[in-house]
Structures are given as C-alpha cells and as structure tokens.
C-alpha positions as CSV (number, residue, x, y, z in Angstrom):
1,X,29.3,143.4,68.7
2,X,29.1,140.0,70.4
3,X,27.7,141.5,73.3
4,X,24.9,142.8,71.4
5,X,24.2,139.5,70.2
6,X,23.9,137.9,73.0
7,X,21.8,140.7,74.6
8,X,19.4,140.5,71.0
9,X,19.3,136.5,71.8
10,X,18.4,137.2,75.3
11,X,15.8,140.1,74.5
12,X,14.3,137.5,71.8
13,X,13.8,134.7,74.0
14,X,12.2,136.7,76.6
15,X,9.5,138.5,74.6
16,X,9.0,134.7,73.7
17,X,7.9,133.9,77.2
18,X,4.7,134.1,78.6
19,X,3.7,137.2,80.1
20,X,0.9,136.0,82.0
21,X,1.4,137.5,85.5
22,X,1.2,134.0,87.2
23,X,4.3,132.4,84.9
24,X,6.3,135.5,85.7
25,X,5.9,134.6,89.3
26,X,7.0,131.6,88.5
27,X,9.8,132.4,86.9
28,X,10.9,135.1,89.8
29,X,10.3,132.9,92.3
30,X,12.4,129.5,90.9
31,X,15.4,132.4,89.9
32,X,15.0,134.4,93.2
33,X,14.5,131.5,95.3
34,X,12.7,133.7,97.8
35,X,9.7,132.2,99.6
36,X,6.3,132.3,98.1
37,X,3.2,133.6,100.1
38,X,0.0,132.2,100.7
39,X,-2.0,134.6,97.6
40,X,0.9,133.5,95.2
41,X,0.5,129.7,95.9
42,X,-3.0,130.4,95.0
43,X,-2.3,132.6,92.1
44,X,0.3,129.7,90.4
45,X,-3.0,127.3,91.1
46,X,-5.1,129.2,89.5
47,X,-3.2,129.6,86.4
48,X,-2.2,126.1,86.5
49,X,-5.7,125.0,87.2
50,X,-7.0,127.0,83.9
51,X,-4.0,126.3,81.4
52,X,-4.4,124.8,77.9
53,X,-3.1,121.2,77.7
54,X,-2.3,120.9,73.5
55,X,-1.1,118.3,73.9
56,X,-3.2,115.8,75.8
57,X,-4.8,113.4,73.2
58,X,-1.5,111.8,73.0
59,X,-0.9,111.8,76.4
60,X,-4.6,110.4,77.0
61,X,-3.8,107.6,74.6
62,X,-0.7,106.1,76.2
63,X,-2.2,106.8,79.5
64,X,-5.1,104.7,78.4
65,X,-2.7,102.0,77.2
66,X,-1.2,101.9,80.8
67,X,-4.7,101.3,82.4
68,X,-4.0,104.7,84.4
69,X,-7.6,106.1,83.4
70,X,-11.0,104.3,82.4
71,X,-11.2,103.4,79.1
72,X,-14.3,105.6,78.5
73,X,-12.0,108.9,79.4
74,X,-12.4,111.4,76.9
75,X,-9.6,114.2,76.3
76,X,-12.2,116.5,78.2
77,X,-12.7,114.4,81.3
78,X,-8.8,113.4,80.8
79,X,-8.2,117.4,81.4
80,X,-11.1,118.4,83.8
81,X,-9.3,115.5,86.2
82,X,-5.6,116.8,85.7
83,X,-7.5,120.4,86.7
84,X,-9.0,118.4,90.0
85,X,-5.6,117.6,90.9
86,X,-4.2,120.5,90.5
87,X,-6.8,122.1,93.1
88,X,-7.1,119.0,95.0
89,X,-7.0,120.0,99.0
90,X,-3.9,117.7,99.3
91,X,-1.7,118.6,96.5
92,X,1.5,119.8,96.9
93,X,3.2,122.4,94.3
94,X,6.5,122.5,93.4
95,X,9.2,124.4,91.4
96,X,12.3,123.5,89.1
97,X,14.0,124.5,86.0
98,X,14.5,121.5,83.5
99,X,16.7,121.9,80.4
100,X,16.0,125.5,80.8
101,X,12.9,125.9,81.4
102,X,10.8,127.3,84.3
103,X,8.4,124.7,85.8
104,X,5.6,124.3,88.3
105,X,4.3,121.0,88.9
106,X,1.7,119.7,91.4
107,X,1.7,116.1,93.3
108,X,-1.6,115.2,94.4
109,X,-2.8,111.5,95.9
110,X,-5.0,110.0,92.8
111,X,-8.2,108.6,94.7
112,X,-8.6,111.9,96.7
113,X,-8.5,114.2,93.6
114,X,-10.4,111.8,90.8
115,X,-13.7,110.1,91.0
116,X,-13.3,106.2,91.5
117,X,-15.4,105.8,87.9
118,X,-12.5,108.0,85.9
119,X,-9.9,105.3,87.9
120,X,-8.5,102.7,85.1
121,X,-7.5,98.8,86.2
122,X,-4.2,99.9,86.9
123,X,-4.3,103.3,88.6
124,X,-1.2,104.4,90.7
125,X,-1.5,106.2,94.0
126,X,0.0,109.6,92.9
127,X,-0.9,111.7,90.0
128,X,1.3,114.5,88.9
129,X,0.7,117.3,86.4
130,X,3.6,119.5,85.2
131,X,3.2,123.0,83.5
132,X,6.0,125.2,81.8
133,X,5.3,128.6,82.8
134,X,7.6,129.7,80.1
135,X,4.8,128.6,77.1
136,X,1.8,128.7,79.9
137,X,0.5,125.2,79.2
138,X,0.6,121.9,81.3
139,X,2.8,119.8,79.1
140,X,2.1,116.6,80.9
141,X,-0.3,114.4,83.5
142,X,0.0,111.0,84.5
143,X,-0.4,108.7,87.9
144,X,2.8,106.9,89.4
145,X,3.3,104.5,92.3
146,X,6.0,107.0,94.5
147,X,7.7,110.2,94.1
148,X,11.2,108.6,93.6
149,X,9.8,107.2,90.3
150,X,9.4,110.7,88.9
151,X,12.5,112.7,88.0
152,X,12.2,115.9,90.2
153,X,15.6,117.8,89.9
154,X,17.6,118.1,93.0
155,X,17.3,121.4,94.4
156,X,13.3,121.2,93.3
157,X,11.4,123.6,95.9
158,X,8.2,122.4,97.4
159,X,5.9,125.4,98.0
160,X,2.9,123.7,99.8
C-alpha cells in the first residue's frame, strides 16, 4: 500500500511537469548526465529564449532599485533583454538541480548582449537568466560583478 503511494506521489508530480519537449531534455540530460549535442543546445535556447517570465515586474522593480537597468526599462524591454542574453553569441548555458528542481541557466557578458541605452548607473559585467524547466518559465534575470557571486551548485554542468 505504501508503495502505491509513493508511486501515486511520483505519477502526480510528473504529470505536473512540463511536457514541452525542450524541458524534458532538460530534465534527461541533468539526470542522465550524458553530453548534450550541438541541435539540443540550440533546442534548450530556443525554449529558453521564448519562455514566459510571470514574474518579472517584481524582479524589474528591485533590479531598478539596484541601478542594474535604466530607469526608463519597461517589463517588456526588461524581458526582450533577458531573451538577448539568452541568444547572445557569448553566453554560456548551464545545468543543475536546485531544491529539486531541474534548471537551465545562461551566463552571458552584459555590454555584449544589451544595448548601452537599456545599461543602468550601476550595471555589473555579467547578466544571468535562470529557467525551471520543470514549470517552463524563466524565474529570474539579473547582472552580477563575477560568477563566484552567484550560487551555482557544485556539480553544475556547463554545456557551451
């Protein structure tokens, strides 16, 4: 009886996952740990590049507050510059799980993915967007000075 439980629980939460193609990856490839190819690199972009963000006016607003983004930067412009930097030529993608969850997240360098107009008084050298592939939305976006200031899990894997 327990056992069915737990197989019930399991069944539950993973009809509650997304079933876009692209977050399945994502998931396979962080619990596989196999090697991702060049088409799927550019698959988890895509998606990631295309996601909802419901959440970003709050983020906006304290990301305003920091003097990370111009004070003129609407949620739209806010979003259309996390998307640059996700498909910016220099970003680098990564995977982890965190309390969890199944994440891909992208480190990009701020002045080559944003225009120097959408650029705050305070703007940080690296801006990173995070996505859970489990709800298929990017759940956060901000600019910080180095990589060691952001909380990457150990055993993170860079993909490009």
């Amino acid at each position: 009886m327990a056992d069915d439980l737990t197989e019930d629980a399991g069944a539950a939460r993973g009809a509650l996952l997304s079933q876009h193609p692209a977050d399945r990856l994502i998931r396979e490839l962080i619990l596989t740990e196999r090697d991702a190819t060049r088409s799927e690199v550019g698959r988890i972009i895509e998606r990631m590049a295309t996601a909802a963000f419901p959440r970003a006016r709050p983020h906006l607003a304290k990301r305003l507050l920091e003097g990370l983004w111009a004070e003129h930067t609407t949620e739209d412009v806010y979003l259309a510059d996390l998307r640059r930097g996700i498909q910016s030529p220099d970003a680098r993608l990564l995977l982890y799980t965190r309390r969890g969850g199944h994440i891909a997240a992208v480190l990009a360098g701020t002045a080559q993915a944003l225009p120097r107009c959408h650029l705050g008084a305070q703007w940080l050298p690296l801006l990173f967007v995070v996505y859970s592939a489990d709800r298929g939305i990017i759940v956060s976006g901000y600019q910080t000075r180095v990589l060691t200031d952001i909380a990457v899990p150990e055993g993170a894997r860079w993909l490009r």
